[in-house]
C-alpha positions in Angstrom: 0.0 0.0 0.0 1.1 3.5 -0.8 1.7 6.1 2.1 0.0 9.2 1.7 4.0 10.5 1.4 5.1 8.1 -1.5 1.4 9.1 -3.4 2.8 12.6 -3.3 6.4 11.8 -4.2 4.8 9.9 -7.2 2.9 12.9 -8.0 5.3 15.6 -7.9 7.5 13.3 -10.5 4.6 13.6 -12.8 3.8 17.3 -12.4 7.4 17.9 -13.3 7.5 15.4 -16.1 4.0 17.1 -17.3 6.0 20.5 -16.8 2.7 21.7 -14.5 4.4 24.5 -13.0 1.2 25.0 -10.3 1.2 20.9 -9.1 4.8 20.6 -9.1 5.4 23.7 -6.9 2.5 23.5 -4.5 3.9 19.6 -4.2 6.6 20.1 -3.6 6.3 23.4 -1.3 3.8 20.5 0.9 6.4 18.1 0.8 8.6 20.7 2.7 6.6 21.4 4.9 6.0 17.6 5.6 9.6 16.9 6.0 10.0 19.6 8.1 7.3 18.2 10.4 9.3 14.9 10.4 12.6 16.5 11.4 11.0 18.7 14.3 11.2 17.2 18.1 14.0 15.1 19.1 14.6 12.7 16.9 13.5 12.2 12.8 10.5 10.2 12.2 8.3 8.8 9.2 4.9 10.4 9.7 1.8 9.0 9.7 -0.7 8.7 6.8 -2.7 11.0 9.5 0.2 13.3 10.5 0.6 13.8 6.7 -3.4 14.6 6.6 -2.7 17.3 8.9 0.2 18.7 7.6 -2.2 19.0 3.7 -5.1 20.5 6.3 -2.7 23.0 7.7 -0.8 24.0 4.2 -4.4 24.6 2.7 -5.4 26.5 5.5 -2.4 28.7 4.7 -3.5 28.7 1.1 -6.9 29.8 1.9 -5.8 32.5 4.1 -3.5 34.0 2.2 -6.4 34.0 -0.9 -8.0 36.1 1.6 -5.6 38.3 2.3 -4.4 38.9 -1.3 -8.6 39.7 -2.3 -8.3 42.3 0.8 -5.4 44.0 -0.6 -7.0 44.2 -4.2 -3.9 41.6 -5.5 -6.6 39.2 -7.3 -3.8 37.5 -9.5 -1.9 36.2 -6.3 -5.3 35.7 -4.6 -6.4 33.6 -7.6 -3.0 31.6 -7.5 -3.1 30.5 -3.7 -6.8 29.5 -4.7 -5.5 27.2 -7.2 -2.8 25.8 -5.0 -5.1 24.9 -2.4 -7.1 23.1 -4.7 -4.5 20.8 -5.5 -3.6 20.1 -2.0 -7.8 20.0 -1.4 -6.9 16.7 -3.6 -5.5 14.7 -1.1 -7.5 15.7 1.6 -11.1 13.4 2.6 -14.0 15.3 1.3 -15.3 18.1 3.3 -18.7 17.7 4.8 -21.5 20.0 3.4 -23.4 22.5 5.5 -26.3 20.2 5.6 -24.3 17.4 7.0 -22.3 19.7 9.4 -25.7 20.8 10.7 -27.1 17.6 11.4 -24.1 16.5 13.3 -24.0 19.6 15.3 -27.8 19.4 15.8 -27.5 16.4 17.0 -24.4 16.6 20.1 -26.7 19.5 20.9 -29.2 17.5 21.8 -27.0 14.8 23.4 -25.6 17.6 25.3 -28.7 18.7 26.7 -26.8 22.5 25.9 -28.2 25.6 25.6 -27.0 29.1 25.3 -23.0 30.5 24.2 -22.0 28.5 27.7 -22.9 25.3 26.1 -20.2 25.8 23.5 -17.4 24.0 25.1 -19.5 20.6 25.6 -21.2 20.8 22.2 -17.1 21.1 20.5 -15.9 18.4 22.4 -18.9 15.9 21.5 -18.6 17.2 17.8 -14.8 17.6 17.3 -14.3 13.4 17.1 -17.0 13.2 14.5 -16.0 15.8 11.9 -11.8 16.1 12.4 -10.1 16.5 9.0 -13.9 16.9 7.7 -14.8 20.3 8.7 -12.6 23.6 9.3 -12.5 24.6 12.9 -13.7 27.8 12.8 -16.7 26.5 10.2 -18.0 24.0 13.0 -17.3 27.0 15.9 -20.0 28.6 13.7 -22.1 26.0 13.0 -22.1 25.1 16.9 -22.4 29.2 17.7 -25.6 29.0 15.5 -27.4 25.6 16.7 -27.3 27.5 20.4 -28.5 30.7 19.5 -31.0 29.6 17.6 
């Protein structure tokens, strides 16, 4: 079986064989950024499929930020580029779940939690953050979570 890291390897060879400029740099950029991760702490490791997961979830974070950032500063070409980048990396990461599905999962530890109110927050998260990690951006299920108790 493949690791996530060999998959990516494999893939960056082919970007640069295919001479696509965008895949091979945002690739390899990730791959940085995963070796980096692997060197940090006391002693070099492999990293987990799941470490590897993060690392992509983290990286397109960064992507999606920065696309952001760029639109706010009137710089649509750059903005438009870290949008592209992030949907390579969006590639390797499991599908995000759709408002509809984020709902019904927040609906529901709301009601296991018995919550109400903003000072239910904190037990609604930590029923909901197990079901949806890697699936759902943080600060998409905050608001999610935010709007099931207020409403």
């Amino acid at each position: 079986m493949t690791t996530l890291k060999a998959q990516l390897q494999e893939d960056l060879t082919a970007a640069i064989r295919n001479r696509d400029e965008l895949r091979s740099s945002t690739i390899r950029l990730t791959l940085t950024a995963v070796t980096s991760e692997e060197v940090a702490g006391d002693e070099k490791r492999e990293l987990s499929d799941d470490e590897v997961l993060k690392v992509l979830g983290r990286e397109a974070k960064k992507r999606r930020e920065a696309a952001t950032a760029f639109d706010n500063a009137g710089r649509a070409e750059q903005a438009a580029r870290e949008r592209a980048e992030g949907e390579v990396l969006a590639e390797y990461l499991p599908k995000q779940l759709s408002d509809e599905e984020l709902t019904a999962i927040v609906a529901a530890a709301v009601a296991e939690s018995g919550a109400s109110g903003p000072q239910g927050m904190g037990a609604v998260m930590k029923l909901v953050r197990p079901k949806v990690e890697g699936l759902a951006e943080g600060g998409r299920v905050a608001a999610a979570v935010r709007s099931a108790l207020a409403g």
